[in-house]
C-alpha positions as CSV (number, residue, x, y, z in Angstrom):
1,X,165.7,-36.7,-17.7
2,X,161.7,-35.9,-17.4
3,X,160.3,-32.7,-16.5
4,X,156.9,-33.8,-15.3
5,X,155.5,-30.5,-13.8
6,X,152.7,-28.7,-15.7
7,X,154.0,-25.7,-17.8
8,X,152.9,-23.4,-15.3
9,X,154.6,-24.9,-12.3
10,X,156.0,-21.8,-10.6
11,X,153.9,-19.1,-11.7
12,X,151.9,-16.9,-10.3
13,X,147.5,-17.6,-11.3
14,X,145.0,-15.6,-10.2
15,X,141.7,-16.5,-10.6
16,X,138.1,-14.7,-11.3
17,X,135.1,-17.0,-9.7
18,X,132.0,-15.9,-9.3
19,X,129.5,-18.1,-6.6
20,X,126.3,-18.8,-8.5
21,X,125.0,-21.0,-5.6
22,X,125.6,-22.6,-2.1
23,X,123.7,-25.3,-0.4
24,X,123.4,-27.4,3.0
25,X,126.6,-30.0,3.4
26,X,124.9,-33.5,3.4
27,X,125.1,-36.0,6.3
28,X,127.7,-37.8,4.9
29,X,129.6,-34.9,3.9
30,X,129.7,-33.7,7.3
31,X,130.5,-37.2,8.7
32,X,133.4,-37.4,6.2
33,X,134.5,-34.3,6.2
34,X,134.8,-33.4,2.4
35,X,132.4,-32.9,-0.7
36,X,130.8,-36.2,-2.3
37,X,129.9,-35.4,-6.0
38,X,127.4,-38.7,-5.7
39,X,130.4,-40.9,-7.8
40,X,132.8,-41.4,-4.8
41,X,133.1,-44.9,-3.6
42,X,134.2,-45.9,-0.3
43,X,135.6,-49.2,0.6
């Protein structure tokens, strides 16, 4: 038997963030609908 779920499968996280900066969505971004990082590929 394998237990492949991460250690803290189940648990509770909380997270602190702080936002150091926003900016515009790109065309493409907007046309796909999600965040390119400028090393997607689409085929």
């Amino acid at each position: 038997m394998v237990d492949n779920n991460h250690p803290l499968a189940g648990f509770q996280l909380n997270f602190a963030v702080e936002v150091t900066g926003v900016r515009e969505a790109t065309k493409t971004e907007l046309e796909h609908g999600h965040v390119h990082d400028g090393n997607e590929h689409h085929g």
